[in-house]
N, C-alpha and C positions, 0 to 999 in steps of 0.2 A: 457239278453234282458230286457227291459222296456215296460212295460206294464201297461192302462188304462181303466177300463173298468168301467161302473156303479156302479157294482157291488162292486167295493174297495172304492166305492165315501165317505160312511160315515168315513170308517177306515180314509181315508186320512186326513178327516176335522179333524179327533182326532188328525193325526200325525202333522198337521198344529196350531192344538192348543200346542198339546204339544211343539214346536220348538217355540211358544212365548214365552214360558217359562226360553227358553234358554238351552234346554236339552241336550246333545250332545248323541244321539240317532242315530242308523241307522236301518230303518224298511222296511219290506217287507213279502212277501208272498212266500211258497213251495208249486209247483204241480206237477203232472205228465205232460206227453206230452198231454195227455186229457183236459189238466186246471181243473184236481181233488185236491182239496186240500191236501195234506201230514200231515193231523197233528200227533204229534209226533215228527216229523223231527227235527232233531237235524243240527243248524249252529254256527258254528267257524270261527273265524278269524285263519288261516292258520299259523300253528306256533305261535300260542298263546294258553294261558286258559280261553281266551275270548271265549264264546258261550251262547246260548239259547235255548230256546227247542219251538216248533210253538205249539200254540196252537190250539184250535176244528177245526178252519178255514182256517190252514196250516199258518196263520200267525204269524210276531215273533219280537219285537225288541231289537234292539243290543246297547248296547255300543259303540261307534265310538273305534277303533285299537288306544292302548296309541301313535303309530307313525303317525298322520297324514302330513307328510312332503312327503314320497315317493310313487308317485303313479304308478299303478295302487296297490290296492290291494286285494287279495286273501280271496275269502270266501267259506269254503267247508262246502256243505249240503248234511246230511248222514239220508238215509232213509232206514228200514232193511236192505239189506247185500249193498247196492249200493251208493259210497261216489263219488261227482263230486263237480269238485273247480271251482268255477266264477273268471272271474277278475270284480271287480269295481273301475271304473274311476270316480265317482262320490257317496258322501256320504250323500246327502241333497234329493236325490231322491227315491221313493219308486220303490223298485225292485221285480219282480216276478221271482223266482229261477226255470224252469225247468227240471227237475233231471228224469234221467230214468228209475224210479222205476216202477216195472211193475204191474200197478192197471189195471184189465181189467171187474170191474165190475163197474154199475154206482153207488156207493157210495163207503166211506174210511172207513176201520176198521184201528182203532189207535190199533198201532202197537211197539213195545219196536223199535230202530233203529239199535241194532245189536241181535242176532237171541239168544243169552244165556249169559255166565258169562263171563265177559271181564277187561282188563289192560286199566281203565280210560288214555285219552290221553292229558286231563285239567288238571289233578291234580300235583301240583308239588312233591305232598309226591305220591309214589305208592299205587294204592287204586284198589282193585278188587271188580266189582261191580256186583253183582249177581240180576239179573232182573226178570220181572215176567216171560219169557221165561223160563230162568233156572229152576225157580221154580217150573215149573209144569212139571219140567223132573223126578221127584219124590212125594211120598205119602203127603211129607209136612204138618205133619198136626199141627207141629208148629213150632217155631225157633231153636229149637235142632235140626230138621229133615229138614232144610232149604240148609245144608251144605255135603247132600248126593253124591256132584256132583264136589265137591272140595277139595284142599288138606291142607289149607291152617288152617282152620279150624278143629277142632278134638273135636266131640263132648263124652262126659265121663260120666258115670254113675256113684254117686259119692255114692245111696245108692238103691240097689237093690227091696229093700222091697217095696218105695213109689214111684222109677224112677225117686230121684232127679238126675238132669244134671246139668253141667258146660260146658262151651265153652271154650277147651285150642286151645292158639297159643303158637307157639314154644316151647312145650312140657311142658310148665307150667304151674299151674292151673290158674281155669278161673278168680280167683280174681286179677289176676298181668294183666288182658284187660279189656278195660270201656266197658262196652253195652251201647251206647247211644240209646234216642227214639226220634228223629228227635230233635237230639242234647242236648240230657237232660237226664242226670243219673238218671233214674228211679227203676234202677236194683241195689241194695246196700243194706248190712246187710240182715231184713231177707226177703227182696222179690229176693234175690240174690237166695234161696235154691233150689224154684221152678219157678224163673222167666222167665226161658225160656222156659219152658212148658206151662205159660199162655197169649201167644201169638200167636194165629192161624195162618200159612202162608197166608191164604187164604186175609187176611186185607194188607199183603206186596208190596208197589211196588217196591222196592230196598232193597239189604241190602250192604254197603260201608265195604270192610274187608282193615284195613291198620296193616300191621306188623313192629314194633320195634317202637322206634320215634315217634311220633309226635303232631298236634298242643296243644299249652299249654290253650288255649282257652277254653276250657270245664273242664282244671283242673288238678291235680297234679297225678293223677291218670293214668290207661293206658300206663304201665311199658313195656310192651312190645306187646302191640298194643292196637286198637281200634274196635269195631263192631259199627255200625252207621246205624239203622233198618230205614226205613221211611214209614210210612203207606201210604195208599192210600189217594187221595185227592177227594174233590166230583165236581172239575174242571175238573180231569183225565179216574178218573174209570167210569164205563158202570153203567146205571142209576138204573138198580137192578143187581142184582147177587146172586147164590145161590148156595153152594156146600156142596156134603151128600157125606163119605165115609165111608164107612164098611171093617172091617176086618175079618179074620178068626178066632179072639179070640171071634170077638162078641162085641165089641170096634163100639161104633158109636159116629162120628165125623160130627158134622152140624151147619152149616154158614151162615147168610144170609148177604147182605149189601145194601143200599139205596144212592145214589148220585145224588143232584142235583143242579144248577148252575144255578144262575141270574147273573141279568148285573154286581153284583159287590160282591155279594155274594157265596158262595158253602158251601157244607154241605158233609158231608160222613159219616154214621153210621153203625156201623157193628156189628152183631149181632153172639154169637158164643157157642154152647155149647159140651161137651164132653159124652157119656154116658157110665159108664163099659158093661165092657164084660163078660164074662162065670170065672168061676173059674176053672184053669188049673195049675195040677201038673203033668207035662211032666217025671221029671228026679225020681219020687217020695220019697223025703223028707219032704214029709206034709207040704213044703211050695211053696205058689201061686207063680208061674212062672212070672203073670206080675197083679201091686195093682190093687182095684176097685176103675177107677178114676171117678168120677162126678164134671164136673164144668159148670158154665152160666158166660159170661160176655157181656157187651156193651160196646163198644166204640164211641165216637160222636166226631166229628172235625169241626168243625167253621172256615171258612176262608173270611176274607175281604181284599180285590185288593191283586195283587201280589205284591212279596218283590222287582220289580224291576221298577214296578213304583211309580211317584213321588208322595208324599205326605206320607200320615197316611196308613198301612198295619197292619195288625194283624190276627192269629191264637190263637184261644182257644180250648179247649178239656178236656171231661173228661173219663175216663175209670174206670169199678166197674166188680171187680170180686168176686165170691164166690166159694170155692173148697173145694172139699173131698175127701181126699185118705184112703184108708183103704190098708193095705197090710198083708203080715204073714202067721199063720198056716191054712189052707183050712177050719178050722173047727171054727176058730175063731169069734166071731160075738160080736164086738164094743159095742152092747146094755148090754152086760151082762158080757163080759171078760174083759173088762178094765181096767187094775190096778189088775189082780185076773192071778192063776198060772192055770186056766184051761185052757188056750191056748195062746201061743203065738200072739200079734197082734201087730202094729204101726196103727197109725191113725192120719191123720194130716188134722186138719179143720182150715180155714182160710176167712177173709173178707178183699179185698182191693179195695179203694176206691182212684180216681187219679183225681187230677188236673192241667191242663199244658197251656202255652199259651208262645207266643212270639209277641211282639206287636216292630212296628220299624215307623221310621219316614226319608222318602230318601228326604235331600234337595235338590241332584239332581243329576247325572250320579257321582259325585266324594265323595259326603260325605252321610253319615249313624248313626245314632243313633238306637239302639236296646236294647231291657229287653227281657230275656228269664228269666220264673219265671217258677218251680215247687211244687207242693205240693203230698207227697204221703204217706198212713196211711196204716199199717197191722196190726188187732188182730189176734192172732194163737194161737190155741188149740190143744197141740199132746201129743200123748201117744206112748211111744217107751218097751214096756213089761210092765215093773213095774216102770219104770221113767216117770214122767207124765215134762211138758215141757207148759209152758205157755208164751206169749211171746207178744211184742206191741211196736211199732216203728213209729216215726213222723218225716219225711223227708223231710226240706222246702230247696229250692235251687233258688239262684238269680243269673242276669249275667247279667252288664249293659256294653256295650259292645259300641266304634265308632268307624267307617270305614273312613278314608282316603285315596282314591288316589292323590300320593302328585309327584313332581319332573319335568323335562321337558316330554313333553306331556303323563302325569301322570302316567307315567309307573310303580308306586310303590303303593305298598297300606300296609296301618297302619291298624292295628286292637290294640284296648287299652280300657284298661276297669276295673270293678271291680267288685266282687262276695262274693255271703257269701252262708252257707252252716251250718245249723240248722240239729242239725241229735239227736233223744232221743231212743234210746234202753232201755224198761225194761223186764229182762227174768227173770220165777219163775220158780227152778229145787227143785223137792220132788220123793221122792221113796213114794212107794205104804207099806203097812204094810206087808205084804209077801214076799216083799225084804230082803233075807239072804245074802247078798252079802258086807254087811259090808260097803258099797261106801260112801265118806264123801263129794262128794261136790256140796249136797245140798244148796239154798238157795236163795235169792234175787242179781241178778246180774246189773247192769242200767251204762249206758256209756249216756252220754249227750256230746257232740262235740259243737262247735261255731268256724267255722273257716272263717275268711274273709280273702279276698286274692287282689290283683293286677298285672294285665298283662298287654305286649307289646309285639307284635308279628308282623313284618313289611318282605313283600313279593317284594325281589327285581326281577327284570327283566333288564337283560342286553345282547343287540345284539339280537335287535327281539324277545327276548322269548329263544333262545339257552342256554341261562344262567338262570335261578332261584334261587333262593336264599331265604330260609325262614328259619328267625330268631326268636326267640324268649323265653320269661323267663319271668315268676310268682316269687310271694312272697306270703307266706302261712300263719297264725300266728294261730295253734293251742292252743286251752285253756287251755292244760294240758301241750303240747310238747313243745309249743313257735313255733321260724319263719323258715321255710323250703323254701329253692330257690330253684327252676326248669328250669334249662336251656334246650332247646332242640335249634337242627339247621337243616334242610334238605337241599340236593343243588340236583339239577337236571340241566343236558347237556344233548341236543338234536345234535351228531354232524353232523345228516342229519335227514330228517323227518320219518326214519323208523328206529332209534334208540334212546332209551332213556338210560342213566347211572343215578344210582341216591347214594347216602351216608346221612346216617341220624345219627347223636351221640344225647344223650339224656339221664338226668337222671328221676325219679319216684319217689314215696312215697306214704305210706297208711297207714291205723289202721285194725287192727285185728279184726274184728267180729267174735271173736273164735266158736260160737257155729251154727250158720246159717255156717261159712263157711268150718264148718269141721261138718257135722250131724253124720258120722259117731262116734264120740266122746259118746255119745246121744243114739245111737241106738245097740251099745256091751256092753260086760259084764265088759271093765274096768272100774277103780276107775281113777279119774282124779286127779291129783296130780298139783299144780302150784308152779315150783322152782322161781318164780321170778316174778314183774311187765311187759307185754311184752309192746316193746318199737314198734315205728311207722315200718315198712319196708322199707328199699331205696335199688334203685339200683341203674345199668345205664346201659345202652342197645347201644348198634354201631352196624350198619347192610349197609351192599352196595349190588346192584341190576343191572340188567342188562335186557332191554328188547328189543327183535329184532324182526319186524315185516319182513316178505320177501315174494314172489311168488313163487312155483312151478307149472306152467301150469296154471291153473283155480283156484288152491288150495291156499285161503289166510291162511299162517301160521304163530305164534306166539312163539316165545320162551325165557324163561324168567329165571334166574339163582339170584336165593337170598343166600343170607350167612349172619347172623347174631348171635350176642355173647351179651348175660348178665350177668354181675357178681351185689352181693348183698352184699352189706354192712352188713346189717343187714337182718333178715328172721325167721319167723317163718310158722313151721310145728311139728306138736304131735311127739314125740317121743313113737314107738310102740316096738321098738328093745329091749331098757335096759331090760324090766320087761314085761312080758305078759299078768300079771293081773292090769298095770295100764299104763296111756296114760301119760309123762310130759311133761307140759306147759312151754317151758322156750324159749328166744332170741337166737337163732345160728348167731355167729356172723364171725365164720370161713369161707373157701373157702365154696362159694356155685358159683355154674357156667351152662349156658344152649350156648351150640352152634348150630344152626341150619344151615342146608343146604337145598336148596329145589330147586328145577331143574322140567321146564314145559315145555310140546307142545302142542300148540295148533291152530288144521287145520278144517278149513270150507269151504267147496265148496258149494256158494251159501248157499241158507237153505237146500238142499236138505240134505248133510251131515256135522257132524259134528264130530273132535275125541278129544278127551283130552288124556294125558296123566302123571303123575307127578309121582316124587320120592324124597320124604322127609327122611333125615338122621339128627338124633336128639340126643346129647351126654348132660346129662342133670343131674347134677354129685355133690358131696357136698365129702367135704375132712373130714373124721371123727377118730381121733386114726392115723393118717397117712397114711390113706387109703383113694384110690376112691371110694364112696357109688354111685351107680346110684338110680336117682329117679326113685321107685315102678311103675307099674300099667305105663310103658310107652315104647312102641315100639322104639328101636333108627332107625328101616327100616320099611320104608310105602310106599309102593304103591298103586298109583290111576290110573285104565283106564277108560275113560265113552265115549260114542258113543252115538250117537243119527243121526237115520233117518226118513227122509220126503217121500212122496211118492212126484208125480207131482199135484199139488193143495194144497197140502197141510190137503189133507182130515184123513190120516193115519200117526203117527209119532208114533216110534221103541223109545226105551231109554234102555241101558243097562248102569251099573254100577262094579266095580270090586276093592275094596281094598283088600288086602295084607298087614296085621302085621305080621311083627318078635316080636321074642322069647320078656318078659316085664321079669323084674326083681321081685321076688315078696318080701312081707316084710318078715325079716329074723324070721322064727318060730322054731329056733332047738334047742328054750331052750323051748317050750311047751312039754307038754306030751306027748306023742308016737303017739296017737292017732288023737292030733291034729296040725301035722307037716305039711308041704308042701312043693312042691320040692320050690328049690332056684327060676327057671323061670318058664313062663308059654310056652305053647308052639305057633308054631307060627299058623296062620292060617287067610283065605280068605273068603268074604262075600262077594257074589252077588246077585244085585237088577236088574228087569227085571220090562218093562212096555209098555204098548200099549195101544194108544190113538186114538179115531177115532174123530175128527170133521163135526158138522152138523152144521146148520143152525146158533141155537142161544146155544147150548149145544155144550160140550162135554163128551165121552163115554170114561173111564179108568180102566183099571183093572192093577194088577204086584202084585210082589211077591219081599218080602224084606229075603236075606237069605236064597238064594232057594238051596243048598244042606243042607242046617239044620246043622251047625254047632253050637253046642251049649258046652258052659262050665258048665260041668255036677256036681249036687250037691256043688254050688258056695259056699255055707252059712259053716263055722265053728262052729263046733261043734253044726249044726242043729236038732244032736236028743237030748240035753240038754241043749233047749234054755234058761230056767231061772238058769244056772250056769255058773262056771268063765269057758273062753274059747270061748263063743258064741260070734261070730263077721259075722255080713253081709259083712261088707266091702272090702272083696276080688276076689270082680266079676274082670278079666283080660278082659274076650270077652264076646258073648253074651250070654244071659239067657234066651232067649224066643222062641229060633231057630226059624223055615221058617217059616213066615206069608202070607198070601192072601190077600189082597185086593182092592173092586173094588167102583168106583163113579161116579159122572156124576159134572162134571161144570156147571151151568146155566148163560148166562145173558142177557140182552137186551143192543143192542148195542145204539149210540147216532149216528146216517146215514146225510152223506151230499152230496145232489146232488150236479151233474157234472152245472157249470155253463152256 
């Protein structure tokens, strides 16, 4: 229906300017049957990747559909769980959408448009998008612990002592997938060790998970997928916000943030800090069950006009952290042990300081010019027993980037551009004077990189949007390596609108950050041996998909079937098998091979309930002596079940959680001495998460329990009662170390209210 009221008088006089301009725009408004605004609302052109999202005032504009020949056409506006399709007969006219979402109070709380973690239906690569709904169906208290609710993601402990993590997809480690920060590799070398524990959920309003494939756009990197985080905006988020959570270690976690928005401006600043907890040795091997962490950071976001109107747009941002880990013997204390055999410790102190921004210029609905520019700096100060590890990294990244929609009525769109990528690594490794251990490789390490690059990357559409087609291929010119090409392609068929088919082939490449991305190297008693120069990584990665949305009764269901295969030309990973007492550095240039399978449901009725379901099978395998070797430390069977309930209002929401690993392979120990042997696998074993939430006013009230029958792998650490001799290795945590935690917090915010017209 068409609707005029006073009240849209100014907007229209904007949309009347902007159509001088010649914009090819269609605009309008989402409300309830009240005439309450929807903002949040999410609209699409119907069978396309055309859409928008409305903002404060439920308002939104669109793109005109690249088909304007057949009318009428089809607009579907999705507001939490309830999607309804307009016809419009008319593109030049401002429309009011409304949709039957049930607001029965007299103002709007912006609201995510689907109730938790879902199979994007714009995207032409498969993209799962995990929203702040999802988010707060777990403790989240940063992006390692974002993915408690998914399968797709596997977050790994890579070193017990200080709880560095990694984020693997497809059973791989986490450096073969890019973490972008709102499309900008921030995460590399050494903020790669601990980067994903210095990001509080609480700043999240998306995070994009894509597996195998895809776009070359951000770089040659992202072998066998993508993480795509997006912070909040201070156009989107509630004008303050505050969240405290405590655990039962003694762990306090506190957040604040500030958002706010002028006619053409927004801001968003968040504010975040970490505090340790108590010292606990559960399994009692005189070492802390989980480090003393201390961290402060800010984040600050700058945004002027959106990127989808005409003219000049830009974001800038900076973010500065400072951390402290201490981890080791319970008795150990940083001030005095350091470097000395009175106690075992690690200690890892760090300053990083971020600068980011994307500035873009729209000539008008079909063409784009864009710079995404980064700057990101680490100094790191660590002590690993008697290796002391000092370390300092300068990270500049550029991306000049144009968009054109090109073809009859511009159904295709060009993305082309070019990038450069300044990267300085210098690490100083020294033993302490109390080092008997004879290890030789000591000394000054420094990697400098200069790699500029060139891409084209061009999105076809053919028959409405039923066909997609994304091509595309970089050219790389490392300073040391020379030039590397990067082909990738994705196709997606729609062959009705509750089914999508997708195929992605793609190859990858990277350099080795030996020491950030193997710490355990760093943190045991071997000697590090280097047979050889190690050369860049490549692979190639082929994966197809399948997603079928359908009905039962009331109940919208989802089910989704991936299979994907990597093999790698080249690869490197420490060799720990040959020799026990040292680690060697060399290029495997034999079969290495990862096949994943991974099988979803997933059913909502309404918000009231929700279930998930998944089963990931992972064969993940390198040919060594004429044998299959599986990779260590990796489940080939996972299971995920998660639930989540609503009461009626929405005042009480239930979250339960339930993974299930099989038996992991462990590294082969049966040439150590007797004593420090280990079986071949680990065993298998289940962790569940429990949590309950009550809603008030402007708060909310959470409490749960992570690991609540206390399943713990007991005395993880090697040869933990003679830490300063040959044999000591943290690195063989399989499951958890800290068994069942409690705890509980409150959300704060002030929302942004708009009366009923």
């Amino acid at each position: 229906m068409r609707l005029f009221t006073p009240a849209v008088f100014p907007f229209f006089f904007l949309v009347l300017m902007a159509r001088s301009g010649g914009a090819q725009t269609f605009y309008g408004q989402v409300t309830d049957a009240k005439a309450l605004p929807l903002p949040g609302a999410t609209v699409v052109w119907t069978g396309t990747s055309i859409g928008a999202r409305a903002n404060e005032k439920g308002e939104f504009a669109l793109p005109f559909p690249r088909d304007t020949s057949h009318k009428p056409f089809n607009l579907s506006a999705i507001f939490a769980s309830v999607r309804d399709t307009f016809s419009i007969d008319d593109l030049h006219s401002y429309w009011t959408l409304v949709i039957s979402a049930n607001v029965t109070l007299q103002e709007v709380t912006i609201r995510d448009e689907v109730t938790g973690a879902f199979i994007s239906v714009l995207q032409p690569v498969k993209t799962e998008i995990i929203n702040l709904s999802e988010l707060r169906k777990a403790a989240c208290c940063d992006l390692a612990g974002c993915f408690e609710t998914q399968s797709t993601v596997q977050p790994t402990t890579t070193n017990i002592l200080t709880n560095a993590k990694e984020l693997r997809i497809l059973g791989l480690s986490g450096v073969y997938n890019q973490v972008l920060v709102d499309g900008l590799p921030t995460i590399q070398g050494l903020t790669y060790t601990y980067g994903t524990g210095t990001i509080p959920g609480s700043m999240l309003e998306n995070i994009w998970v894509v597996k195998g494939a895809n776009s070359v756009l951000q770089g040659y990197e992202g072998m066998v997928g993508q993480i795509t985080i997006f912070p909040r905006e201070g156009g989107i988020a509630e004008p303050v916000t505050a969240d405290v959570l405590v655990n039962s270690f003694g762990e306090k976690h506190l957040n604040a943030a500030f958002a706010t928005k002028k006619t053409r401006w927004t801001n968003y600043l968040a504010l975040h800090t970490s505090q340790p907890g108590g010292k606990w040795d559960r399994d009692d091997d005189t070492f802390l069950d989980l480090p003393q962490l201390t961290r402060y950071s800010v984040y600050n976001k700058w945004r002027y006009r959106k990127e989808n109107e005409n003219g000049l747009s830009a974001f800038i941002g900076a973010r500065f952290v400072t951390e402290k880990r201490i981890g080791g013997q319970e008795n150990f204390d940083p001030k005095i042990d350091e470097g000395t055999t009175n106690a075992y410790g690690q200690t890892v102190r760090f300053q990083q300081p971020e600068l980011f921004t994307k500035t873009g210029w729209r000539f008008d609905a079909n063409h784009k010019i864009s710079l995404l520019a980064s700057f990101v700096a680490q100094n790191q100060n660590a002590w690993f027993g008697l290796t002391q590890y000092d370390a300092k990294q300068r990270h500049a990244y550029a991306n000049l980037q144009y968009e054109l929609f090109w073809g009859k009525n511009k159904r295709h769109e060009l993305k082309t551009g070019i990038s450069f990528r300044h990267f300085i690594l210098n690490e100083t490794i020294g033993f302490a004077p109390a080092d008997t251990l004879g290890r030789i490789y000591a000394g000054d390490y420094r990697r400098e990189e200069n790699i500029p690059g060139v891409f084209a990357e061009n999105t076809f559409h053919f028959q409405n949007d039923r066909w997609v087609w994304v091509a595309g291929v970089r050219a790389d010119h490392h300073n040391e390596f020379g030039w590397y090409a990067t082909p990738r392609t994705m196709l997606r068929f729609n062959p009705n609108p509750d089914l999508d088919l997708r195929a992605s082939i793609g190859s990858g490449w990277r350099t080795v950050n030996l020491f950030p991305e193997n710490i355990a190297l760093l943190a045991g008693s071997r000697d590090i041996v280097f047979a050889e120069t190690l050369r860049p990584e490549h692979s190639r990665n082929a994966g197809i998909n399948a997603t079928r949305r359908f009905k039962i009764g009331k109940m919208n269901l989802t089910a989704t079937a991936d299979l994907y295969h990597t093999r790698f030309k080249n690869q490197f990973f420490p060799d720990y098998d040959s020799d026990p007492n040292k680690s060697i550095i060399a290029n495997f240039t034999g079969i290495s091979r990862s096949n994943g399978l991974q099988l979803e449901l997933i059913a909502a009725l309404n918000r009231r309930l929700e279930l998930r379901t998944a089963y990931n099978y992972l064969d993940v395998y390198r040919q060594q002596n004429g044998e299959k070797v599986l990779l260590p430390f990796n489940p080939r069977h996972k299971i995920l079940g998660v639930a989540t309930f609503r009461t009626p209002g929405e005042h009480w929401q239930f979250d339960v959680n339930l993974h299930w690993y099989g038996q992991q392979r462990l590294p082969d120990t049966r040439i150590n001495p007797e004593n420090l042997r280990l079986p071949d696998h680990s065993e298998a074993y289940s962790v569940t998460g429990l949590q309950v939430r009550h809603a008030f006013h402007r708060f909310d009230l959470f409490a749960g329990c992570e690991n609540v029958f206390d399943f713990r792998q007991l005395q993880p650490i090697l040869g933990w009662e003679q830490p300063f001799a040959r044999g000591f290795d943290p690195s063989f945590a399989w499951g958890p170390t800290r068994g069942r935690e409690f705890y509980m917090g409150f959300n704060f915010k002030l929302e942004r209210k708009y009366k009923a017209k």
